[in-house]
C-alpha positions as CSV (number, residue, x, y, z in Angstrom):
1,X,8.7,-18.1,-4.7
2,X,7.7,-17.6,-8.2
3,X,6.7,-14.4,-8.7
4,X,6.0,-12.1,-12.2
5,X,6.6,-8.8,-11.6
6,X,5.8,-6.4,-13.9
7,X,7.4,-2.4,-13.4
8,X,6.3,1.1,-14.2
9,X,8.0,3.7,-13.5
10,X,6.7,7.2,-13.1
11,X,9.4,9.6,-12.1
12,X,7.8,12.5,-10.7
13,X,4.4,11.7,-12.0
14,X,1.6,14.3,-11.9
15,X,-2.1,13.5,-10.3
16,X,-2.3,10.7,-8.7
17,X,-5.7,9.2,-6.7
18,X,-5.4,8.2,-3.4
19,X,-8.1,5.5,-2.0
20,X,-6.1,5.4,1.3
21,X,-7.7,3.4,4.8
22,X,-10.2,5.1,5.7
23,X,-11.3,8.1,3.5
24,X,-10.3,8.8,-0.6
25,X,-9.2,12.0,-2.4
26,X,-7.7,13.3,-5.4
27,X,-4.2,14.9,-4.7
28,X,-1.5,16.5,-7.0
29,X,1.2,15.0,-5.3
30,X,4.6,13.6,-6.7
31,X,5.2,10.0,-6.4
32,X,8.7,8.5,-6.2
33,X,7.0,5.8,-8.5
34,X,4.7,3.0,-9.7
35,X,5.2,-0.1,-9.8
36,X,2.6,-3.2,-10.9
37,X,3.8,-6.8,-8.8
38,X,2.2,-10.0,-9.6
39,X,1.9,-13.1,-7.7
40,X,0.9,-16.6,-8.9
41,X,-1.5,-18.5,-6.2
42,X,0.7,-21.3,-5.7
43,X,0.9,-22.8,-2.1
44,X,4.5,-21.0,-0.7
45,X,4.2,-17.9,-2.8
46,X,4.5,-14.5,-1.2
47,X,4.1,-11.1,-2.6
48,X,6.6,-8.7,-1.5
49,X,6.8,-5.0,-2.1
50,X,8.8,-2.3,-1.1
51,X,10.1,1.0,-1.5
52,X,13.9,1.9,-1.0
53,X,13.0,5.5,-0.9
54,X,9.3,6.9,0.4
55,X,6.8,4.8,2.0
56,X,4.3,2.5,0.2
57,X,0.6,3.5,-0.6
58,X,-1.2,0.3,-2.2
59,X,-3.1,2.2,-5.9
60,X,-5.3,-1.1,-6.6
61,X,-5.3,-4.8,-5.9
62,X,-6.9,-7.9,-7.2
63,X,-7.1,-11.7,-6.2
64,X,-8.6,-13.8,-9.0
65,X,-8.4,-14.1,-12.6
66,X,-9.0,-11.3,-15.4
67,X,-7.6,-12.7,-18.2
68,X,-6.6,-15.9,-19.6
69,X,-2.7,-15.2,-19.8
70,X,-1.4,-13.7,-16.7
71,X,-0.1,-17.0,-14.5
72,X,-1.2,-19.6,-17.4
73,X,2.1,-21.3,-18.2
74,X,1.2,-25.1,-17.5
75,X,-2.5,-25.0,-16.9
76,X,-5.1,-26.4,-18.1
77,X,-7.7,-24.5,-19.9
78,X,-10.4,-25.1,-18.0
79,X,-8.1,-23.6,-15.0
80,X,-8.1,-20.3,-16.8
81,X,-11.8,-20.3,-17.9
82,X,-13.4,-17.8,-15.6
83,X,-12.2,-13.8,-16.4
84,X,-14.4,-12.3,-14.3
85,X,-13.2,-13.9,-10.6
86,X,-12.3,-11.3,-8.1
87,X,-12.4,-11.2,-4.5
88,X,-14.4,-8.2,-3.4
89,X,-12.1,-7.5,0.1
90,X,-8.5,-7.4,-1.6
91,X,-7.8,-3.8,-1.7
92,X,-8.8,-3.5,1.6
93,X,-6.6,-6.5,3.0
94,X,-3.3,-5.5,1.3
95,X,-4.1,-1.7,1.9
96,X,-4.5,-2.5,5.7
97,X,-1.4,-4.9,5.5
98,X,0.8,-3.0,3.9
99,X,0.1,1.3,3.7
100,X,2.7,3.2,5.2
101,X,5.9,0.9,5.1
102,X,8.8,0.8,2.9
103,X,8.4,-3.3,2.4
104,X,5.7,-5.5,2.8
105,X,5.3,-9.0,2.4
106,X,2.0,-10.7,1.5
107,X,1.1,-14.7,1.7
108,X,-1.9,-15.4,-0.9
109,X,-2.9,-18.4,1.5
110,X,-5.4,-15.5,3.7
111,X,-6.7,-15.1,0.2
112,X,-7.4,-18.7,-1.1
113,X,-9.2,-19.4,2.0
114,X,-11.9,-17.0,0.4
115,X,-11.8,-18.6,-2.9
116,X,-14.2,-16.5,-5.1
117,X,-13.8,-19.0,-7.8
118,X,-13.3,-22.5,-7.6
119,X,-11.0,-24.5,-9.6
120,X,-9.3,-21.5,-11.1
121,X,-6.0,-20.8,-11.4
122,X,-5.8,-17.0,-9.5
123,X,-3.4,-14.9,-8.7
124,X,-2.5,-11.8,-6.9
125,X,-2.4,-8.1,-8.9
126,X,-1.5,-5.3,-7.2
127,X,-0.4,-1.8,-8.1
128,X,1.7,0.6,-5.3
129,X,3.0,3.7,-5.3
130,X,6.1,5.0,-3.3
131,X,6.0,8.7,-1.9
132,X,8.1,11.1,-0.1
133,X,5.8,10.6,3.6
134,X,6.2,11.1,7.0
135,X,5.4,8.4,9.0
136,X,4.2,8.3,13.3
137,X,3.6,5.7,15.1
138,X,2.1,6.3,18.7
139,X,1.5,3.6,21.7
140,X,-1.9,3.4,23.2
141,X,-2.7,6.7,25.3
142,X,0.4,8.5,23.6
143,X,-0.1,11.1,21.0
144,X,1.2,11.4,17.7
145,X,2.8,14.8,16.6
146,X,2.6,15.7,12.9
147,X,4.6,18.8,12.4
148,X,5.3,20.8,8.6
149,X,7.9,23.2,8.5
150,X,8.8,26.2,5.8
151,X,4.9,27.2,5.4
152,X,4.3,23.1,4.5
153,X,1.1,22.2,5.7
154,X,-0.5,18.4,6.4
155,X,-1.8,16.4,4.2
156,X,-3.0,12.6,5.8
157,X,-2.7,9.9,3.5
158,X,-3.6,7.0,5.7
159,X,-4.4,6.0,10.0
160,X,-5.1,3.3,11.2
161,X,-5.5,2.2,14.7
162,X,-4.9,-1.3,16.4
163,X,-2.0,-3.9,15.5
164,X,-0.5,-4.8,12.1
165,X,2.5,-6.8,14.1
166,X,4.0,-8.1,16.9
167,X,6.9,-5.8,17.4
168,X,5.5,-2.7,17.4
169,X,4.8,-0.6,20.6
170,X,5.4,-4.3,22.7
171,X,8.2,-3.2,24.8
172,X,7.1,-4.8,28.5
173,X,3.8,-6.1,27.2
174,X,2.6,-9.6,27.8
175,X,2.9,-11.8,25.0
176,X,-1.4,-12.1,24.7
177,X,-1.3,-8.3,24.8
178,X,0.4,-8.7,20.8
179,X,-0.3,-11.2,19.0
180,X,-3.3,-10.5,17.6
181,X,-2.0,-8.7,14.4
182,X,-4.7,-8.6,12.1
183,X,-6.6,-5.5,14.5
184,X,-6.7,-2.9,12.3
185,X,-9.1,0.1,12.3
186,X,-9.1,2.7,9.1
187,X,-9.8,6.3,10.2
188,X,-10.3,9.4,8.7
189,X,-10.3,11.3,12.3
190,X,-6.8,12.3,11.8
191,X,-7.2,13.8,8.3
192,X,-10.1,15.6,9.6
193,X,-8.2,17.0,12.7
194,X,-5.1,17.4,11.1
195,X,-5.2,18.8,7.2
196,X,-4.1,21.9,6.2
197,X,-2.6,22.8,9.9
198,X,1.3,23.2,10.4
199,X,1.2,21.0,13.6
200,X,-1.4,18.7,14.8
201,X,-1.5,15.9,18.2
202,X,-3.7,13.0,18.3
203,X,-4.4,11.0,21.0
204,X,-4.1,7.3,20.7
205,X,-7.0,5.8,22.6
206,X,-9.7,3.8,22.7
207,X,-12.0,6.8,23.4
208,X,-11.4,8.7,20.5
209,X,-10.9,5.9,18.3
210,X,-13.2,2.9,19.4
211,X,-11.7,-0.9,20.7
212,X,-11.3,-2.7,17.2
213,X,-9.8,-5.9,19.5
214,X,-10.2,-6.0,23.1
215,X,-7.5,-6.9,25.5
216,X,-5.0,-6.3,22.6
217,X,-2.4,-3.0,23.0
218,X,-2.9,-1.2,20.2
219,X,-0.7,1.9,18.6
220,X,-1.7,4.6,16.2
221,X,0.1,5.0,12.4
222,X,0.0,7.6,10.5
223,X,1.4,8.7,6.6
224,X,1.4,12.1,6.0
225,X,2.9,14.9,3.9
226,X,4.4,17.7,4.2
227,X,2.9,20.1,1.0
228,X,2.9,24.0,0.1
229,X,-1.1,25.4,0.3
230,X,-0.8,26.6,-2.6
231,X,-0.3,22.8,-4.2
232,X,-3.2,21.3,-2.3
Protein backbone atom coordinates (compact mmCIF):
# COMPACT_ATOMS: atom_id res chain seq x y z
CA UNK A 1 0.00 0.00 0.00
CA UNK A 2 1.59 3.24 -0.86
CA UNK A 3 0.31 5.79 0.91
CA UNK A 4 1.57 9.80 1.55
CA UNK A 5 0.51 10.86 4.59
CA UNK A 6 0.84 14.14 5.53
CA UNK A 7 0.29 15.23 9.69
CA UNK A 8 -1.03 18.19 11.64
CA UNK A 9 -1.25 18.32 14.74
CA UNK A 10 -3.44 20.61 16.82
CA UNK A 11 -3.15 19.87 20.48
CA UNK A 12 -6.07 21.26 22.07
CA UNK A 13 -7.09 23.37 19.10
CA UNK A 14 -9.83 26.08 19.49
CA UNK A 15 -13.03 26.26 17.04
CA UNK A 16 -13.47 23.73 15.06
CA UNK A 17 -16.58 23.18 12.26
CA UNK A 18 -18.35 20.15 12.36
CA UNK A 19 -20.24 19.03 8.92
CA UNK A 20 -21.15 15.75 10.71
CA UNK A 21 -24.01 12.92 8.94
CA UNK A 22 -26.81 14.44 8.87
CA UNK A 23 -26.87 18.17 10.18
CA UNK A 24 -23.61 20.93 10.50
CA UNK A 25 -22.68 23.36 13.23
CA UNK A 26 -20.05 25.44 14.56
CA UNK A 27 -18.75 24.14 17.95
CA UNK A 28 -15.97 25.30 20.37
CA UNK A 29 -14.87 22.04 21.20
CA UNK A 30 -11.27 20.68 21.85
CA UNK A 31 -9.90 18.22 19.47
CA UNK A 32 -7.29 15.57 20.38
CA UNK A 33 -6.00 16.55 16.81
CA UNK A 34 -5.83 16.90 13.02
CA UNK A 35 -4.44 15.08 10.88
CA UNK A 36 -4.39 15.36 6.73
CA UNK A 37 -3.91 11.37 5.01
CA UNK A 38 -3.42 10.91 1.44
CA UNK A 39 -3.90 8.08 -0.73
CA UNK A 40 -2.65 7.53 -4.32
CA UNK A 41 -5.44 5.77 -6.64
CA UNK A 42 -3.48 2.77 -7.43
CA UNK A 43 -5.42 -0.62 -7.76
CA UNK A 44 -4.59 -2.32 -3.87
CA UNK A 45 -4.32 0.99 -2.16
CA UNK A 46 -6.27 1.55 1.03
CA UNK A 47 -6.63 4.58 3.16
CA UNK A 48 -6.54 4.00 6.73
CA UNK A 49 -7.15 6.33 9.61
CA UNK A 50 -7.43 6.16 13.08
CA UNK A 51 -7.35 7.60 16.39
CA UNK A 52 -5.45 5.89 19.40
CA UNK A 53 -7.29 8.25 21.66
CA UNK A 54 -11.03 9.88 20.86
CA UNK A 55 -13.08 8.82 18.06
CA UNK A 56 -12.76 10.02 14.39
CA UNK A 57 -14.89 12.83 12.86
CA UNK A 58 -13.93 13.07 8.90
CA UNK A 59 -13.17 17.52 8.51
CA UNK A 60 -13.11 17.27 4.47
CA UNK A 61 -12.50 14.76 1.77
CA UNK A 62 -11.64 14.76 -1.86
CA UNK A 63 -11.24 12.07 -4.70
CA UNK A 64 -9.59 13.55 -7.79
CA UNK A 65 -6.88 15.77 -8.67
CA UNK A 66 -6.26 19.58 -7.38
CA UNK A 67 -2.91 20.00 -8.23
CA UNK A 68 -0.24 18.82 -10.39
CA UNK A 69 2.18 17.50 -7.61
CA UNK A 70 0.40 15.57 -5.05
CA UNK A 71 0.76 11.59 -6.39
CA UNK A 72 2.84 12.77 -9.65
CA UNK A 73 6.07 10.78 -9.19
CA UNK A 74 6.22 8.70 -12.53
CA UNK A 75 3.40 10.00 -14.48
CA UNK A 76 2.95 11.36 -17.38
CA UNK A 77 1.89 14.83 -17.77
CA UNK A 78 -0.95 14.53 -19.53
CA UNK A 79 -2.01 12.17 -16.41
CA UNK A 80 -1.82 15.24 -14.18
CA UNK A 81 -3.49 17.72 -16.54
CA UNK A 82 -6.87 18.25 -15.06
CA UNK A 83 -6.79 20.37 -11.46
CA UNK A 84 -10.21 20.81 -11.21
CA UNK A 85 -11.42 16.76 -10.97
CA UNK A 86 -13.37 16.08 -7.89
CA UNK A 87 -16.03 13.72 -7.15
CA UNK A 88 -19.07 15.52 -5.76
CA UNK A 89 -20.14 12.39 -3.14
CA UNK A 90 -16.67 11.92 -1.29
CA UNK A 91 -17.25 13.62 1.95
CA UNK A 92 -20.34 11.93 2.27
CA UNK A 93 -18.94 8.27 1.47
CA UNK A 94 -15.85 8.45 3.89
CA UNK A 95 -18.09 10.48 6.48
CA UNK A 96 -20.66 7.62 6.35
CA UNK A 97 -17.83 4.98 6.35
CA UNK A 98 -15.83 6.11 8.83
CA UNK A 99 -17.52 8.89 11.68
CA UNK A 100 -17.44 7.60 15.01
CA UNK A 101 -14.62 4.98 15.10
CA UNK A 102 -11.19 5.05 16.29
CA UNK A 103 -9.81 3.38 12.78
CA UNK A 104 -11.12 3.20 9.57
CA UNK A 105 -9.98 1.69 6.56
CA UNK A 106 -10.93 2.99 3.03
CA UNK A 107 -10.45 1.15 -0.56
CA UNK A 108 -10.33 3.91 -3.39
CA UNK A 109 -11.70 1.13 -5.91
CA UNK A 110 -15.84 2.32 -4.67
CA UNK A 111 -14.34 5.65 -5.80
CA UNK A 112 -12.77 4.94 -9.30
CA UNK A 113 -15.83 3.21 -10.34
CA UNK A 114 -17.25 6.85 -10.36
CA UNK A 115 -14.40 8.31 -12.18
CA UNK A 116 -15.06 12.08 -12.45
CA UNK A 117 -12.16 12.42 -14.68
CA UNK A 118 -10.84 10.05 -17.09
CA UNK A 119 -7.31 9.32 -17.65
CA UNK A 120 -6.16 11.23 -14.65
CA UNK A 121 -4.02 10.20 -12.24
CA UNK A 122 -6.47 10.83 -8.73
CA UNK A 123 -6.07 10.30 -5.45
CA UNK A 124 -7.73 10.30 -2.14
CA UNK A 125 -7.44 13.64 0.35
CA UNK A 126 -8.94 13.59 3.42
CA UNK A 127 -8.71 15.63 6.59
CA UNK A 128 -10.05 14.00 10.25
CA UNK A 129 -10.11 15.02 13.43
CA UNK A 130 -9.96 12.96 16.72
CA UNK A 131 -12.13 13.92 19.82
CA UNK A 132 -12.79 13.09 23.26
CA UNK A 133 -16.67 11.35 22.30
CA UNK A 134 -18.98 9.08 23.62
CA UNK A 135 -19.99 6.58 21.41
CA UNK A 136 -23.69 4.12 21.58
CA UNK A 137 -24.50 1.77 19.55
CA UNK A 138 -28.18 0.27 19.77
CA UNK A 139 -29.82 -2.91 17.99
CA UNK A 140 -33.00 -2.46 16.08
CA UNK A 141 -36.05 -1.77 18.64
CA UNK A 142 -33.41 -1.12 21.53
CA UNK A 143 -32.71 2.34 22.77
CA UNK A 144 -29.65 4.18 23.09
CA UNK A 145 -28.96 6.09 26.42
CA UNK A 146 -26.81 9.19 26.24
CA UNK A 147 -26.09 10.30 29.79
CA UNK A 148 -23.70 13.62 30.98
CA UNK A 149 -22.68 13.76 34.37
CA UNK A 150 -21.21 16.85 36.63
CA UNK A 151 -23.71 19.55 34.98
CA UNK A 152 -22.21 18.22 31.34
CA UNK A 153 -24.85 18.42 28.94
CA UNK A 154 -25.16 16.56 25.16
CA UNK A 155 -23.81 17.64 22.41
CA UNK A 156 -24.55 15.04 19.09
CA UNK A 157 -21.94 15.06 16.69
CA UNK A 158 -23.10 12.34 14.39
CA UNK A 159 -26.25 9.23 13.90
CA UNK A 160 -26.75 7.22 11.66
CA UNK A 161 -29.06 4.42 11.24
CA UNK A 162 -28.78 1.04 9.26
CA UNK A 163 -25.46 -1.07 8.82
CA UNK A 164 -21.78 0.04 8.31
CA UNK A 165 -20.60 -3.84 8.92
CA UNK A 166 -21.13 -7.23 9.39
CA UNK A 167 -20.38 -7.64 13.01
CA UNK A 168 -22.26 -5.37 14.62
CA UNK A 169 -25.59 -6.09 16.46
CA UNK A 170 -25.47 -9.79 14.32
CA UNK A 171 -25.47 -11.98 17.35
CA UNK A 172 -28.23 -14.89 16.21
CA UNK A 173 -29.05 -13.12 12.86
CA UNK A 174 -29.14 -14.96 9.60
CA UNK A 175 -26.34 -14.28 7.54
CA UNK A 176 -28.78 -12.18 4.69
CA UNK A 177 -30.01 -10.23 7.66
CA UNK A 178 -26.00 -8.46 7.59
CA UNK A 179 -24.47 -8.28 4.87
CA UNK A 180 -25.63 -5.55 3.27
CA UNK A 181 -23.10 -2.94 4.85
CA UNK A 182 -23.32 -0.05 2.85
CA UNK A 183 -27.24 0.89 4.61
CA UNK A 184 -26.60 3.88 6.16
CA UNK A 185 -29.10 6.64 6.99
CA UNK A 186 -27.63 10.30 8.45
CA UNK A 187 -30.02 11.79 11.07
CA UNK A 188 -30.26 14.80 12.83
CA UNK A 189 -33.38 13.27 14.99
CA UNK A 190 -31.12 12.57 17.78
CA UNK A 191 -29.40 15.97 18.04
CA UNK A 192 -32.76 17.41 17.94
CA UNK A 193 -34.07 15.10 20.80
CA UNK A 194 -31.09 14.98 22.68
CA UNK A 195 -28.86 18.49 22.86
CA UNK A 196 -28.47 20.33 25.70
CA UNK A 197 -30.34 17.58 28.06
CA UNK A 198 -28.28 15.65 30.77
CA UNK A 199 -29.86 12.23 29.63
CA UNK A 200 -31.63 11.39 26.56
CA UNK A 201 -33.16 7.60 25.04
CA UNK A 202 -33.76 6.97 21.52
CA UNK A 203 -35.50 4.36 20.09
CA UNK A 204 -33.87 2.36 17.34
CA UNK A 205 -36.60 1.64 14.81
CA UNK A 206 -37.85 1.78 11.67
CA UNK A 207 -40.80 3.98 12.79
CA UNK A 208 -38.89 6.77 14.04
CA UNK A 209 -36.15 6.49 11.67
CA UNK A 210 -37.50 5.20 8.23
CA UNK A 211 -36.21 1.53 6.38
CA UNK A 212 -32.99 2.77 4.60
CA UNK A 213 -32.62 -1.28 3.48
CA UNK A 214 -35.33 -3.59 3.83
CA UNK A 215 -34.93 -7.10 5.23
CA UNK A 216 -31.49 -5.93 6.57
CA UNK A 217 -31.14 -5.63 10.76
CA UNK A 218 -30.09 -2.41 11.36
CA UNK A 219 -28.57 -0.73 14.68
CA UNK A 220 -28.39 2.93 15.72
CA UNK A 221 -24.68 4.91 16.34
CA UNK A 222 -24.25 7.69 17.90
CA UNK A 223 -21.01 10.30 18.85
CA UNK A 224 -21.62 12.55 21.33
CA UNK A 225 -20.17 14.80 23.95
CA UNK A 226 -20.25 15.41 27.17
CA UNK A 227 -19.76 19.65 27.46
CA UNK A 228 -20.41 22.38 30.23
CA UNK A 229 -23.51 24.88 29.02
CA UNK A 230 -21.67 27.47 29.50
CA UNK A 231 -19.12 26.24 26.54
CA UNK A 232 -21.84 25.51 24.06
Amino acid sequence: MLCSRLSTTLLLAATCLFMTAGFSRADSVSALFTQRVVTCDDAYNVQRLSCDQGLIIVQSAMYGRQNRETCSYGRPVQQLSNINCALTSTLDKVKKSCDGKMVCEIHTNPFRALDPCGGIYKYLDTTYACFPANRVIACEQSFAYLQCGNGQVITVFSANYGRRDRTTCSYGRPSHQVQKVDCSRPTNHVAQSCNGRSSCAVKASNTIFGDPCGHTYKYLEVVYTCQHAAEK
